[in-house]
N, C-alpha and C positions, 0 to 999 in steps of 0.2 A: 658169390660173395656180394651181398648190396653194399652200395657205397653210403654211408649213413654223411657223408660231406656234399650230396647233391644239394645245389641252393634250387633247380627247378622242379619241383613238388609243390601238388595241389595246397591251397591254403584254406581258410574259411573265410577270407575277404570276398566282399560284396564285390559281383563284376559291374554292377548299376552303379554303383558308389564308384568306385576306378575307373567307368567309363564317362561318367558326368565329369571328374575333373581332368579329363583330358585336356590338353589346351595344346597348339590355337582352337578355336571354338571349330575351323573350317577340317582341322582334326579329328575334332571331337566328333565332327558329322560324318566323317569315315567312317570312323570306329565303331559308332553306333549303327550305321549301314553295313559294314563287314562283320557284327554281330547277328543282324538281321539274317543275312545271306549264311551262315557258318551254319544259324539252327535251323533254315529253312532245306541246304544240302544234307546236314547230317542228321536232323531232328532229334539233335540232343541239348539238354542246358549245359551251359558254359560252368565252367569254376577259373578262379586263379590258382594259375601253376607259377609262384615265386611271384616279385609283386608285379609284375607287368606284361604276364600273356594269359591272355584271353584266349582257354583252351577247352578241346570238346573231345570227350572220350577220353578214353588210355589206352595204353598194351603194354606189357612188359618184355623189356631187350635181355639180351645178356651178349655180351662178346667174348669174340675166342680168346680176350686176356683174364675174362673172369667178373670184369666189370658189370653190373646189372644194376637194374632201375627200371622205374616206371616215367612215364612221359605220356602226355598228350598226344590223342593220335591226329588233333589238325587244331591251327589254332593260329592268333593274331597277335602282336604288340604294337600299340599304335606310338612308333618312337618318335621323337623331334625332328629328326633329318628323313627317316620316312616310314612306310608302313611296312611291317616286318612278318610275311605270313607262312606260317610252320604246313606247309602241304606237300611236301614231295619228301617220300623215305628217303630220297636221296640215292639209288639204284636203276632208276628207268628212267629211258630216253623222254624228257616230253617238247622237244623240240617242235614238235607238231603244233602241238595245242597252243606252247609258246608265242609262234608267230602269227598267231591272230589273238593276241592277248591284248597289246600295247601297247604301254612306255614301259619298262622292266628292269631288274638287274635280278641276275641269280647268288646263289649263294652255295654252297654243298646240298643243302637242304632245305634254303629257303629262297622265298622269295620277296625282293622288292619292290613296294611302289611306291611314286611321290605322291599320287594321289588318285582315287578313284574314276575322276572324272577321266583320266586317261586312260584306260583300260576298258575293256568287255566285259561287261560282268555276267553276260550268257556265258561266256569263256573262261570266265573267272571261277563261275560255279561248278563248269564241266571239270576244269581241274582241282577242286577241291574235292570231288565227287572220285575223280581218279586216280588222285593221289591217297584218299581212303581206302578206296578196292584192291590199289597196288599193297599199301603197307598191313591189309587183311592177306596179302598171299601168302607172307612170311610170317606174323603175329597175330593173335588173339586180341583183336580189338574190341572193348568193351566200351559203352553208355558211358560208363561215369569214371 
């Protein structure tokens, strides 16, 4: 049963137009460097899923209560307190890759930064790179 009340779904909004008005400007320079880096890992274009993540591919879920939907299979929101990045299914260890990352916080399924400048982005790409592969073991990830 899809849930037709999901607010994260692909949009037709411009991701250049949403990423230009990112503000602070030292945000905006993230964001448009973690757009760089998402299509150079995945070598897909971005869309907006809902008005504020900057997302690459799909795959469709369903859970064992019936719930289903589609979702981005990696992807970014550049919020005000920090940067919000959708790359880990949320099932595998990556403790590893983790501690050579940098400044961080986790989440279920995501991940935080305050800013680029702290982190590895050789490390950074490795796990977006393996957080795609992980979440292809279980789902059909597509381009668009």
């Amino acid at each position: 049963m899809t849930d037709s009340g999901i607010k994260t779904r692909p949009t037709g909004a411009s991701v250049a137009e949403f990423l230009a008005g990112v503000e602070p400007s030292p945000r905006r320079a993230d964001a448009l460097a973690l757009d760089a880096i998402f299509r150079e890992v995945t070598g897909w274009q971005p869309r907006m899923w809902g008005p504020s993540i900057v997302g690459y591919g799909s795959y469709h879920y369903v859970y064992d209560s019936g719930h289903e939907g589609d979702m981005c299979a990696t992807g970014f929101s550049p919020r005000k307190a920090n940067l919000v990045l959708y790359i880990m299914p949320g099932y595998q260890d990556y403790s590893d890759l983790l501690a050579g990352l940098g400044k961080h916080r986790l989440g279920k399924s995501c991940l935080y930064l305050g800013k680029l400048a702290d982190v590895d982005l050789g490390m950074l790409r490795q796990i977006i790179r393996t957080g795609l592969d992980d979440l292809a073991v279980n789902h059909t990830v597509s381009p668009g």
